[in-house]
C-alpha positions as CSV (number, residue, x, y, z in Angstrom):
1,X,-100.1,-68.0,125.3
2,X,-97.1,-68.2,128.1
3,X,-97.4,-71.6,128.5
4,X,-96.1,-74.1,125.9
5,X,-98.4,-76.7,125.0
6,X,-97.6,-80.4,125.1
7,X,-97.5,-81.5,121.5
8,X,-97.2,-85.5,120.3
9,X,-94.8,-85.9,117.1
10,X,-95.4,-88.7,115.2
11,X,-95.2,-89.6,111.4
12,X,-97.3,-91.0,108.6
13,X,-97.8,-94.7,108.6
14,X,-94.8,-95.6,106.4
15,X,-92.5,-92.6,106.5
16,X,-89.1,-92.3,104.5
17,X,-86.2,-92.3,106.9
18,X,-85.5,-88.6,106.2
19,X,-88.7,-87.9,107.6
20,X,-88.0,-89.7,110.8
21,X,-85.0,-88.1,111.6
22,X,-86.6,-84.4,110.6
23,X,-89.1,-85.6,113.6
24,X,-86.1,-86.7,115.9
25,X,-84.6,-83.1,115.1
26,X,-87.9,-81.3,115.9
27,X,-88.8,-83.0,118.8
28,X,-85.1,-81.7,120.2
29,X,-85.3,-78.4,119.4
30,X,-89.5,-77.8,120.2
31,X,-90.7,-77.6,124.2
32,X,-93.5,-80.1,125.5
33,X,-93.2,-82.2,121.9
34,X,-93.2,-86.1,122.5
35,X,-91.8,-88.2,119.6
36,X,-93.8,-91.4,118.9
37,X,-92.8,-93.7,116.5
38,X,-96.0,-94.8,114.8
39,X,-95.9,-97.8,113.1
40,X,-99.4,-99.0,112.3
41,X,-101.6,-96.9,114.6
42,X,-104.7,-95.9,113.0
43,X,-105.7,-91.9,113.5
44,X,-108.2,-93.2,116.4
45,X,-104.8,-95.0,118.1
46,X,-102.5,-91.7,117.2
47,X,-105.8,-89.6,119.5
48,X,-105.4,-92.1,122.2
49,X,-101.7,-92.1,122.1
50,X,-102.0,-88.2,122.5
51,X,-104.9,-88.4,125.3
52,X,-102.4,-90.7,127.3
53,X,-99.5,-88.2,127.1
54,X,-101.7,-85.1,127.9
55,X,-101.1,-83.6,124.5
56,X,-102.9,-80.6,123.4
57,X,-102.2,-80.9,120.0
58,X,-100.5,-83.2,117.8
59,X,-98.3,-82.9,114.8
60,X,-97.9,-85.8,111.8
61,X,-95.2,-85.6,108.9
62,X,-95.5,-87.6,106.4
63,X,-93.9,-87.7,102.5
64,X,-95.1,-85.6,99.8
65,X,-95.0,-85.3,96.1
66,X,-91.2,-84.6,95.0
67,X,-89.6,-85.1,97.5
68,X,-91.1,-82.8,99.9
69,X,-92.4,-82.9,103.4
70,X,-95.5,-82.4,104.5
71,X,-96.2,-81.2,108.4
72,X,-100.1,-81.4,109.4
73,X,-101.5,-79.8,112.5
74,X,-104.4,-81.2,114.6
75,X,-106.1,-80.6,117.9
76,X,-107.1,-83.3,119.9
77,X,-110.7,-83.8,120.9
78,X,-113.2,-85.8,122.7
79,X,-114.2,-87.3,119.1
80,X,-110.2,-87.5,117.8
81,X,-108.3,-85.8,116.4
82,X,-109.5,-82.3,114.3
83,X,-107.5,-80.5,111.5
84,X,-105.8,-77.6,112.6
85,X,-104.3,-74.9,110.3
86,X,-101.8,-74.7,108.7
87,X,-100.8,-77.8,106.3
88,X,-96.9,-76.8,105.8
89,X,-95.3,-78.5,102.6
90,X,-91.8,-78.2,103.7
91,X,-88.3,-79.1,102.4
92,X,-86.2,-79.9,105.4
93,X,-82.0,-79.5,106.6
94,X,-81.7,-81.4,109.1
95,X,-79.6,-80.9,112.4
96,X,-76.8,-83.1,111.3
97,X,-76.0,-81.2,108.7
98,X,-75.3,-77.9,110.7
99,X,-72.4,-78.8,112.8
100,X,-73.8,-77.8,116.6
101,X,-74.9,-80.0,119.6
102,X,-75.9,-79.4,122.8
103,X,-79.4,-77.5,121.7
104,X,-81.9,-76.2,124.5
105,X,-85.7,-76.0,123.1
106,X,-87.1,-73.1,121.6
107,X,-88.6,-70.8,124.1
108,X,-90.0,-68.5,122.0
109,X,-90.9,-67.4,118.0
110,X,-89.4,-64.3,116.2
111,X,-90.4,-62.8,113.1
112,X,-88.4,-60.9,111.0
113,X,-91.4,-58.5,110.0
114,X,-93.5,-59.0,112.8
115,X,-95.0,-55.6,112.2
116,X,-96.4,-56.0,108.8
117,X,-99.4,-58.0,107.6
118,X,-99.0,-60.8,105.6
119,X,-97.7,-64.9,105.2
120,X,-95.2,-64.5,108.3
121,X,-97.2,-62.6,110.6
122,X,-100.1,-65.3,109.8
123,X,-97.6,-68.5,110.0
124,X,-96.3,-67.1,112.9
125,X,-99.7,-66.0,114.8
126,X,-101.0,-69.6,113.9
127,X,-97.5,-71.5,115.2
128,X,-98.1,-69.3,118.4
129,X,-101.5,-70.4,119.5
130,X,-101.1,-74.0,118.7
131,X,-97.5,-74.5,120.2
132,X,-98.3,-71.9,123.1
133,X,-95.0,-70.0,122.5
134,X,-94.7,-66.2,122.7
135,X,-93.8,-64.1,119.4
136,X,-91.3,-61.2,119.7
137,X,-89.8,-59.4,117.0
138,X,-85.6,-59.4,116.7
139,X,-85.2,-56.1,118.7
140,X,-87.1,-57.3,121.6
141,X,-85.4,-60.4,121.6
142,X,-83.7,-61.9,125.3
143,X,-80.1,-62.0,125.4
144,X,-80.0,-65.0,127.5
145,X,-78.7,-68.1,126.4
146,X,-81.4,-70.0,124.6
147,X,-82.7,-71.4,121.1
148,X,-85.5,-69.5,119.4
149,X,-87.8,-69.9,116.3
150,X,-87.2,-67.8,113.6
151,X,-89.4,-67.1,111.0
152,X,-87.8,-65.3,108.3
153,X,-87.8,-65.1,104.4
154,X,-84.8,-66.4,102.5
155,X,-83.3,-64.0,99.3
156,X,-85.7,-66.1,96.4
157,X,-88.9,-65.3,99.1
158,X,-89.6,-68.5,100.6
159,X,-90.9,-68.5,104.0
160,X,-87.8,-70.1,106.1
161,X,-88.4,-71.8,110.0
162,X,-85.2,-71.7,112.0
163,X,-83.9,-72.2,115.1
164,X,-81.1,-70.3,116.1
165,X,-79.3,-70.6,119.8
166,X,-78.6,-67.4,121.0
167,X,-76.6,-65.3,122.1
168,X,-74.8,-66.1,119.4
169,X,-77.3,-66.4,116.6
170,X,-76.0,-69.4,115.2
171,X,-78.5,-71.9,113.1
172,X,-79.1,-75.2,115.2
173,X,-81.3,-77.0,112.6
174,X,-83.7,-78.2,111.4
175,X,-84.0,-75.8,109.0
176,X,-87.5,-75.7,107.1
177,X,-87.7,-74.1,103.6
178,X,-91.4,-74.0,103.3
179,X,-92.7,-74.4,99.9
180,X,-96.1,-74.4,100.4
181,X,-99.1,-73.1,103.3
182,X,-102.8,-74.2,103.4
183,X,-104.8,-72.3,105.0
């Protein structure tokens, strides 16, 4: 897909304020995303809320078990809102704690082994379709100055989303350490 999608960013109900900051940070960093603070809308209001700002698609993170995040995908639909995959259970740097400002939105997602099969081709495909970004691989990469996914996996083999502002290649946050996919 060329196009980005518009994507609505909200959180769960009653969301730790880690959480809402980690939102904050993606909704800087991610083209076409529009943060909504939730509050007490029900999944019916979240579909409406979605509906009214022409969103596609529409992301909620929410709290999980130790201290983890949880990031669930859904499409939006004449009936609501319907599960898209994948469920990422996610540990989360945020952007204040790289020392950058000034970010432009990611324009596109790189893989660091977009050629062979597996988790981050997979991650990556899926992340593709429902965010409507383009995937190129780090050789293929524009030189121009702009932020881009990466989608990489750190030395102890967890699958790592970053965003890095090029030309420079330096890490804008947030950084997600992703501990966890369901498919």
């Amino acid at each position: 897909m060329s196009q980005p999608r518009r994507i609505l960013l909200t959180t769960s109900r009653n969301p730790a304020p880690r959480i809402r900051t980690f939102c904050r940070d993606l909704a800087r960093v991610m083209p076409n995303i529009v943060y909504v603070n939730r509050g007490k809308m029900s999944s019916d209001d979240v579909a409406e809320k979605a509906v009214e700002n022409d969103a596609d698609g529409v992301m909620i993170s929410d709290r999980g078990q130790g201290g983890l995040g949880v990031l669930r995908l859904f499409t939006v639909t004449e009936s609501g809102l319907t599960k898209a995959s994948p469920t990422i259970h996610f540990v989360a740097k945020l952007r204040r704690e790289f020392s950058v400002s000034n970010v432009k939105s990611a324009s596109l997602i790189s893989v660091q082994e977009p050629t062979r099969p597996g988790e981050l081709a997979r991650l990556a495909e899926s992340l593709s379709g429902f965010l409507g970004l383009l995937i190129s691989s780090r050789e293929h990469e524009p030189k121009s100055a702009l932020t881009i996914m990466s989608i990489s996996r750190s030395g102890l083999g967890r699958i790592v989303v970053s965003f890095m502002a090029e030309p420079k290649h330096v890490e804008v946050g947030p950084r997600i350490t992703v501990s966890r996919l369901e498919w």
